[in-house]
C-alpha positions as CSV (number, residue, x, y, z in Angstrom):
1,X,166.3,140.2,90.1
2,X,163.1,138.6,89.2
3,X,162.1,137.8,86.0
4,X,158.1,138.5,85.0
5,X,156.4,135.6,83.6
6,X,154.4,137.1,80.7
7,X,152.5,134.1,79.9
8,X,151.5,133.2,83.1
9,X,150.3,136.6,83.8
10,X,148.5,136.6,80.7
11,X,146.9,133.2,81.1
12,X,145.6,134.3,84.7
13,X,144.0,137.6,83.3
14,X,142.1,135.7,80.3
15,X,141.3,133.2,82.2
16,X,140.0,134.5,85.4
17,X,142.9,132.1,87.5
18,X,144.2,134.5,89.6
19,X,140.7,134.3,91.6
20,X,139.0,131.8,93.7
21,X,135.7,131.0,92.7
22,X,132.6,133.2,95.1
23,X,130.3,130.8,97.1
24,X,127.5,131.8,94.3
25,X,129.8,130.5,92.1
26,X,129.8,126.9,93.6
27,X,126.1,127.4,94.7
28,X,125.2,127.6,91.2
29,X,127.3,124.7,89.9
30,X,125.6,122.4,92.4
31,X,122.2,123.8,91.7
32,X,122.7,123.2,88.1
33,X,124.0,119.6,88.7
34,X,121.0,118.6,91.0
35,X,118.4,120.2,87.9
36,X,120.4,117.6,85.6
37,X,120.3,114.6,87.6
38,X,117.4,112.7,86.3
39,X,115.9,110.4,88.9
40,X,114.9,106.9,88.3
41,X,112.7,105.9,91.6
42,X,110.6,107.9,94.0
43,X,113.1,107.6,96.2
44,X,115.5,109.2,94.1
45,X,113.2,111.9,93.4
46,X,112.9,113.1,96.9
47,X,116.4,112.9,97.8
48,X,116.9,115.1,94.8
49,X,114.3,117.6,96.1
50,X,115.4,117.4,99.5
51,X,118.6,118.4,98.6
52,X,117.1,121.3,96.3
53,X,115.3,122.3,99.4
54,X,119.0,122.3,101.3
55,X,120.6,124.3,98.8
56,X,118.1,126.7,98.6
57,X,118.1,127.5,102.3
58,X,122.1,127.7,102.1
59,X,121.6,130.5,99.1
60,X,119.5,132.2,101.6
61,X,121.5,132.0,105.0
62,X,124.7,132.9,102.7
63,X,122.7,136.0,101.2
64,X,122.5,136.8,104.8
65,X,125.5,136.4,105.6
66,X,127.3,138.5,102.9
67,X,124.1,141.4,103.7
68,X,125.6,141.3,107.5
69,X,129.1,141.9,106.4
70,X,128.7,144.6,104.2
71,X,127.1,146.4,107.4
72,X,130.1,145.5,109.1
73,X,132.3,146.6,106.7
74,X,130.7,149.8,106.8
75,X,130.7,150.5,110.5
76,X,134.3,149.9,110.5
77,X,134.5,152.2,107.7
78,X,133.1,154.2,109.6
79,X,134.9,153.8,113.0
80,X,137.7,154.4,111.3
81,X,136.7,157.8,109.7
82,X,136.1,158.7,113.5
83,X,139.1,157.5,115.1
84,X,141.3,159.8,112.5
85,X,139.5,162.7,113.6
């Protein structure tokens, strides 16, 4: 017999531990560290923006992405309706 642990359970639901953080998720933690890095040179500046520029194009290809699997999702949603009948 296994026994339920109640406090882990709980701790996971409060906390949100049970998932693993989206790609938004890390997206916006790396956006929001870039905005608070404060450069000291020019050259600093650009890398920052360069990498701005970087994440910004991966926020895009990833909106992409998760646009072309919901339309997959669907078609084999609906695939399946029409192999049952």
């Amino acid at each position: 017999m296994t026994m339920v642990d109640l406090n882990r359970m709980t701790r996971e639901f409060l906390l949100g531990e049970s998932k693993k953080p989206s790609v938004e998720t890390y997206i916006q933690s790396i956006s929001e560290t870039l905005n608070a890095i404060m450069p000291r040179s020019q050259r600093d500046t650009r890398r920052v923006e360069i990498a701005k520029s970087n994440l910004h194009e991966v926020r895009r290809h990833c909106r992409k992405m998760q646009e072309q699997i919901k339309v997959l999702e669907e078609q084999v949603h609906v695939l399946e309706e029409n192999k049952e009948k």
